[in-house]
C-alpha positions in Angstrom: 89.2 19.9 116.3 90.2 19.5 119.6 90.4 23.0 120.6 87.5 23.7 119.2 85.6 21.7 121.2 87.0 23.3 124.3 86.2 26.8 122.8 82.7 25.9 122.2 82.4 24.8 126.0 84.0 27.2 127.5 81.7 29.7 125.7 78.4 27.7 126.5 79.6 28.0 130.4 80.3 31.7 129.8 76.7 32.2 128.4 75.0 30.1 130.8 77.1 32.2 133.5 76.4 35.8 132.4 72.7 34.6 131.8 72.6 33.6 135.7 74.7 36.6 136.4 71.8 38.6 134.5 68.5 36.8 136.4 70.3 37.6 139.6 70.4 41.0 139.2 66.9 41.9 137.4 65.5 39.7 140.6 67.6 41.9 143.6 67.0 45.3 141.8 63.3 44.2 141.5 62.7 43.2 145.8 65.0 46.6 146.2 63.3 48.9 148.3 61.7 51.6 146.6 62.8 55.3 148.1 59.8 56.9 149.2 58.7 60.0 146.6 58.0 63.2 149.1 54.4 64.0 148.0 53.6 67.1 146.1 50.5 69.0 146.6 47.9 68.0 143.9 48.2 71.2 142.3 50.4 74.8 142.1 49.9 78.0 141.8 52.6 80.0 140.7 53.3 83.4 138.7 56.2 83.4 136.7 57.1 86.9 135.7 58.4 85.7 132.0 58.4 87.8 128.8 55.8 88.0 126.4 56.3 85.2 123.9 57.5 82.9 126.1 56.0 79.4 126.2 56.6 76.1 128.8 58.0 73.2 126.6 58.3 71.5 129.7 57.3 70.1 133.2 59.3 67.7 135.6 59.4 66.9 139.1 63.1 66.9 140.9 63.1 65.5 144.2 60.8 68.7 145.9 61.3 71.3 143.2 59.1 71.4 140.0 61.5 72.2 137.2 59.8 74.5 134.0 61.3 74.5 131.0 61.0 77.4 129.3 61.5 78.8 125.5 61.3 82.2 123.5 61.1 85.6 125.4 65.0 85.4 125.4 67.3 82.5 126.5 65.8 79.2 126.4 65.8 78.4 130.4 65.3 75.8 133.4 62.8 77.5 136.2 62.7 75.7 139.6 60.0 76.3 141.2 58.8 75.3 145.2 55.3 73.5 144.5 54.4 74.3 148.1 54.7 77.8 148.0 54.8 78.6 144.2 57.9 80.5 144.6 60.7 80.4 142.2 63.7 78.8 144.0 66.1 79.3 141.2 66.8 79.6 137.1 69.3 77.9 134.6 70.0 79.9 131.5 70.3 78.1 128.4 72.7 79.6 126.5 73.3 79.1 122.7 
């Protein structure tokens, strides 16, 4: 009985502990300076010279780069494009 006692203590400090441990944590990553987003023009104009059928399933930022997802006309494939000049800076095939 004894042992269990100290078992049950030992694990009530443990969760009181990693609870703490947990609070502490959420509150530094939360007063964390926040790394400033460069800002992209409101909106881009850019020709991408794709094959018929193709269609965007997809749109994200990446640091300066606006990366297009793109399926059908081929390969599915990643397009990075510049948003302030509309030029494609690269592509990522997809292969299957």
């Amino acid at each position: 009985m004894r042992a269990l006692k100290i078992a049950t203590i030992v694990m009530g400090v443990l969760i009181v502990m990693g609870t703490v441990g947990l609070i502490i944590g959420v509150a530094r990553r939360s007063s964390a300076p926040v790394a400033p987003v460069a800002a992209l023009p409101a909106s881009v104009a850019a020709v991408l010279d794709e094959p018929a059928g193709t269609r965007i399933a997809g749109i994200v930022a990446v640091q300066d780069r606006l990366a297009v997802q793109l399926q059908g006309g081929g390969v599915d494939r990643v397009v990075l494009v510049d948003p302030r000049t509309g030029a494609v800076a690269g592509q990522i095939s997809l292969a299957r």
